[in-house]
C-alpha positions in Angstrom: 12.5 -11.8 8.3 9.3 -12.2 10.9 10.1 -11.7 13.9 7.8 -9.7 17.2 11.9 -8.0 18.2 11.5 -4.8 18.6 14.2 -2.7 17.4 15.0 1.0 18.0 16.2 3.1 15.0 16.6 6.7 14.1 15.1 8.6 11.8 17.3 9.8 9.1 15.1 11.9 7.2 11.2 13.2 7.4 9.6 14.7 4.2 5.9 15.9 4.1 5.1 14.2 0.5 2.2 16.3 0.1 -0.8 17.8 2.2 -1.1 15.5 5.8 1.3 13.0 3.9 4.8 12.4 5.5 7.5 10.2 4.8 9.7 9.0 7.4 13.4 7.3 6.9 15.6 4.9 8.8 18.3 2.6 8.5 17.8 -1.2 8.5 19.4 -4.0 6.9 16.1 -6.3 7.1 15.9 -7.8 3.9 12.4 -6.7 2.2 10.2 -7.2 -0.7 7.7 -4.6 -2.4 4.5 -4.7 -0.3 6.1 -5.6 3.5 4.9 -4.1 6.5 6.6 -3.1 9.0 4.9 -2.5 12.8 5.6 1.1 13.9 6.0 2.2 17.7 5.5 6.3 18.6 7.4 6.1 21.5 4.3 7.2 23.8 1.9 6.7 21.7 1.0 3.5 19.7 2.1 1.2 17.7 1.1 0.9 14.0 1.5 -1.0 11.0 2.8 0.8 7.8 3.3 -0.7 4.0 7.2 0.2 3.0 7.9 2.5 0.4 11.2 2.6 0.3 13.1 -1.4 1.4 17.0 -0.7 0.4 19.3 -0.8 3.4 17.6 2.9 4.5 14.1 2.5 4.8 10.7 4.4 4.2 7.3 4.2 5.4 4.8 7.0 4.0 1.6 7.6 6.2 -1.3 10.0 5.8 -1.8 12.1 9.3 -5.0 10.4 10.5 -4.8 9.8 14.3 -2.8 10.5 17.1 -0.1 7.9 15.9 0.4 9.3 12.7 0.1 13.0 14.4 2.7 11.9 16.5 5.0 10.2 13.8 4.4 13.7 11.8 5.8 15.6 14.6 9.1 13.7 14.7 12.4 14.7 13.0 16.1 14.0 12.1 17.8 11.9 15.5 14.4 11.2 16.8 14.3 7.4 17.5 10.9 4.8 16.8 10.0 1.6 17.3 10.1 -1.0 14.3 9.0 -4.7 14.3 9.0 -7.0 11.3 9.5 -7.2 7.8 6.1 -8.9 7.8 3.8 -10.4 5.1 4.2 -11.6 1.8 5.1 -9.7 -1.1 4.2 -8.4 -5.3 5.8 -10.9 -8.1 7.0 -9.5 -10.8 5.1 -11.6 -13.1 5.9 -11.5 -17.4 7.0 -8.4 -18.8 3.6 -6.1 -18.7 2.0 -5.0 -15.5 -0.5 -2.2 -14.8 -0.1 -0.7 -11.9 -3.0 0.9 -9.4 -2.6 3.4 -6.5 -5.6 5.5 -4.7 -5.0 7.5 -1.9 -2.0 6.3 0.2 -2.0 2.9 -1.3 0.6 4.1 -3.8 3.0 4.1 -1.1 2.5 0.3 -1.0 3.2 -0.2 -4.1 6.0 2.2 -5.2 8.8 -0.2 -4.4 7.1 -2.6 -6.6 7.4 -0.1 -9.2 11.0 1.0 -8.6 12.0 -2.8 -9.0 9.6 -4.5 -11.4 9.5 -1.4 -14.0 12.8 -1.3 -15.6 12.7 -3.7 -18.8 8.9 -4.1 -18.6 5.6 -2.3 -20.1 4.5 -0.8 -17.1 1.7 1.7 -16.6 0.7 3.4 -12.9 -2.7 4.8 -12.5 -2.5 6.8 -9.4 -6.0 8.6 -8.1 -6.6 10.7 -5.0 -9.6 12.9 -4.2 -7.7 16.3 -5.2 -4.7 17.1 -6.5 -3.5 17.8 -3.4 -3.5 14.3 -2.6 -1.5 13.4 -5.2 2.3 11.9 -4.4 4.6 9.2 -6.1 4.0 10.6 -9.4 7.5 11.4 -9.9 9.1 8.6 -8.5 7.0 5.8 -10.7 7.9 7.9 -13.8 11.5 8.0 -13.0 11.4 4.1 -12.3 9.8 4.1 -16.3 6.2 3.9 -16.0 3.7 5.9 -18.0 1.6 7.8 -15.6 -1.9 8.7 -15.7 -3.4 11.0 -13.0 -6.9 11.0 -11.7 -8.6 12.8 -8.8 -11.9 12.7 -8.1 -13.0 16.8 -8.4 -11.0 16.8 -11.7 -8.4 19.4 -9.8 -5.5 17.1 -11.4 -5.5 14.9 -14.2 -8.9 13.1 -15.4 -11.5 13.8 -13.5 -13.2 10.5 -12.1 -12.3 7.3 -10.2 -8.9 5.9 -11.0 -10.6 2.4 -11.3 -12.8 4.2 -14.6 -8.9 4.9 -15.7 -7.5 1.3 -15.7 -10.7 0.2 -17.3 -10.0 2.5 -20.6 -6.4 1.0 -20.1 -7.4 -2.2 -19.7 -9.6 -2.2 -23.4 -7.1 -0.8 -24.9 -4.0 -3.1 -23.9 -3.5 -6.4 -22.6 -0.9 -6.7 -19.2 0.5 -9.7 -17.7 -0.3 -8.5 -14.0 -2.1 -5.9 -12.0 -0.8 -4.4 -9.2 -3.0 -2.5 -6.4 -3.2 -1.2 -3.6 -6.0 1.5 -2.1 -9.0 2.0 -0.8 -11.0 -1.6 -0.1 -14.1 -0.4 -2.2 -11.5 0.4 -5.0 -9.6 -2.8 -5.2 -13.0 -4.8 -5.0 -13.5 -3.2 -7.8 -9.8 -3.3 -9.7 -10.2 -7.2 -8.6 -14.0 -7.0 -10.3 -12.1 -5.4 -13.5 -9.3 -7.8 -13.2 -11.6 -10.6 -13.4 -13.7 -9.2 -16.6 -10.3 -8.8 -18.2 -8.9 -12.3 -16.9 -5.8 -10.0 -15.7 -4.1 -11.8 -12.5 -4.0 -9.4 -9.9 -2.0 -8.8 -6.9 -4.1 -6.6 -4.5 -2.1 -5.4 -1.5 -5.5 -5.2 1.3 -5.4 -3.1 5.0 -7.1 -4.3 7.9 -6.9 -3.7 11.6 -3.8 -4.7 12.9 -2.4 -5.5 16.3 0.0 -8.1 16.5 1.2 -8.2 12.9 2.9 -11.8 13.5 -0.8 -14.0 13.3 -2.0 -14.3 17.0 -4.3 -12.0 17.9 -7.3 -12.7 14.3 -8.1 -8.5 14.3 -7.1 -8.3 10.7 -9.1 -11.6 9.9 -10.6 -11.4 5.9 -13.0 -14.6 5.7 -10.3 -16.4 7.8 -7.9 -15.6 6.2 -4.9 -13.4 8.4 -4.0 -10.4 6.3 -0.7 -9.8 8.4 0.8 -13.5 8.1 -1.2 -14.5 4.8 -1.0 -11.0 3.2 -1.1 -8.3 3.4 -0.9 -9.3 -0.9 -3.8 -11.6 -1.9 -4.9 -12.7 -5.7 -8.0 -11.0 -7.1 -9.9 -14.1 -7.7 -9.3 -15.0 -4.1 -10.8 -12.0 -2.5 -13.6 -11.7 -4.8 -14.2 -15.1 -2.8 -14.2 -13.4 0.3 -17.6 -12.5 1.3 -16.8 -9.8 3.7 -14.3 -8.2 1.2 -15.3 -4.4 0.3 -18.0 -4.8 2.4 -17.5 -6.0 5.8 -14.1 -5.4 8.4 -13.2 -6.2 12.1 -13.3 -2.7 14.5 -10.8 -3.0 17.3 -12.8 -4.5 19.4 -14.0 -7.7 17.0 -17.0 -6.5 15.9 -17.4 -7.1 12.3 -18.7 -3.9 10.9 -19.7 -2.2 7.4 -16.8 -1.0 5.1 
């Protein structure tokens, strides 16, 4: 459902996922698909969007603590009330029955739901990376939902050592999938779309770009024209390997186009 309403809700539940990673809980009956967004107000504060990782009746966004919006979201708890607007943006397809799934950093929170929903009855593989070990969350939940996990982090603390794109690669040789799925840093999906391309994989790469509207007015999260929060936030591989600016160029908040 788009619409700019803003609704107050309260928090049901606030978990710390793992170091400066939080997830925070509310009820709404908003219909949603895996890889929505949903605008978040800190009463205060800001307001921010965030990818949901949990779309039943209650509700789930999961946010690294990076500025003083998520500091402020961090310090809430149980019968503290938000701000939410949306469910906005497209969504993942579950697309035949063999999908490789890609998370690094706090982009497996966007596509977790995907996994609880699309994995039962499929092939599905999750290759989740993070810089340490400590940055690692999700895990659990995608192998409960019947994926095959593989860990990576880049000083080897957990898992393989390495990028988690050099993990789908080996994946990718060795076994053919219907879809990727992938959401993460923007120099890591230009590369899973690079990868998706050499292994003429569709992919569905969930992308992140300055947001203030969320509902297509105000062109901040512009990618080569394209609006990430009315056309997206979910775009196909071969389509942003068209994009010139993507992985390399973004909007700041004030318009500027700047270096990724």
């Amino acid at each position: 459902m788009h619409t700019g309403k803003l609704e107050i809700v309260e928090i049901t539940d606030i978990t710390e996922e793992c170091a400066d990673v939080f997830t925070v809980m509310y009820r709404d009956r908003t219909k949603a698909s895996p890889g929505q967004f949903i605008m978040v107000w800190a009463p205060g504060v800001n307001e921010v969007p965030m990818s949901l990782s949990f779309i039943g009746d209650e509700k789930g966004f999961t946010f690294r603590v990076l500025g003083k919006t998520t500091t402020a979201l961090s310090r809430l708890g149980k019968g503290d009330r938000i701000g939410v607007r949306g469910v906005f943006g497209n969504s993942f397809r579950p697309v035949g029955s063999r999908i490789l799934f890609i998370g690094g950093g706090t982009g497996v929170a966007s596509i977790i739901s995907a996994a609880d929903l699309f994995s039962p009855g499929r092939r599905a593989v999750a290759a989740i990376g993070a810089k340490n070990r400590d940055g690692i969350f999700f895990a659990g939940r995608m192998k409960q939902a019947g994926a095959d996990v593989l860990i990576s982090t880049d000083d080897g603390s957990q898992g393989e050592k390495g990028f988690v794109t050099a993990v789908a690669r080996r994946v990718l040789e060795r076994e053919d999938f219907d879809t990727i799925i992938a959401c993460g840093p923007e120099l890591m999906l230009r590369r899973v779309a690079e990868l998706a391309s050499e292994f003429r994989t569709p992919a569905q790469i969930s992308t992140e770009r300055f947001m203030k509207c969320g509902i297509g007015i105000c062109d901040a999260c512009s990618l080569n024209g394209a609006l990430v929060c009315r056309d997206g936030p979910v775009f196909d591989g071969e389509f942003l390997l068209g994009c010139d600016d993507f992985g390399r160029y973004r909007l700041s908040p004030c318009g500027a186009r700047v270096p990724i």
